[in-house]
N, C-alpha and C positions, 0 to 999 in steps of 0.2 A: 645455518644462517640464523642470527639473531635477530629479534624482532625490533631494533632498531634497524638494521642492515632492510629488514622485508617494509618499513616503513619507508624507508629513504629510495628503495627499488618501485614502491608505489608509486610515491609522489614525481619522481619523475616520470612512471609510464603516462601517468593521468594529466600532468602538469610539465610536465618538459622540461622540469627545473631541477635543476644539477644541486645538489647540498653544497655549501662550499663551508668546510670546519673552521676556518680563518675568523676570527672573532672582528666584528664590522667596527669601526673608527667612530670613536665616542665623539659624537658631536652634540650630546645633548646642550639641553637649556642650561642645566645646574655648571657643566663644563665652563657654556661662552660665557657664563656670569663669573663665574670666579676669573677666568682670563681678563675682565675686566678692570680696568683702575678703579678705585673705589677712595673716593677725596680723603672722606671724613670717615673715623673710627669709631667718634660718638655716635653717630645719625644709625653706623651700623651694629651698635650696643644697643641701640634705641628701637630698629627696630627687630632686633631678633630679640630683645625685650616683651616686646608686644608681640610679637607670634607666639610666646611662650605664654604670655599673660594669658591669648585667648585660647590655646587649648585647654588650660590648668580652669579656668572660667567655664567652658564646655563641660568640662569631666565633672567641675563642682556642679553645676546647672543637672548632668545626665545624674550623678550620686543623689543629689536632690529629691528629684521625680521618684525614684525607685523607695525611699522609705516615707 
């Protein structure tokens, strides 16, 4: 018996909960965002523009501090 097999024979004895290996149906955020219509192509240049801006603005701020 492997010690995943002796993990999964736990968690049911303690938990009643059967493992089920079937990978769960992606229903994340990031998913129903892209399912989305999306009008405008500039507004969404514009902003993944600006998320980029502010990490790269972050890193330069955190590089800063440090010397």
């Amino acid at each position: 018996m492997t010690l995943l097999e002796r993990l999964r024979a736990e968690v049911r004895t303690r938990f009643g909960y059967e493992w089920d290996p079937t990978p769960p149906v992606d229903d994340s955020a990031i998913e129903r965002y892209r399912a989305l219509p999306h009008g405008d192509a500039g507004w969404e240049l514009l902003r993944a523009f600006a998320r980029a801006t502010h990490v790269v603005t972050a890193h330069i701020d955190a590089y800063a501090n440090e010397t």
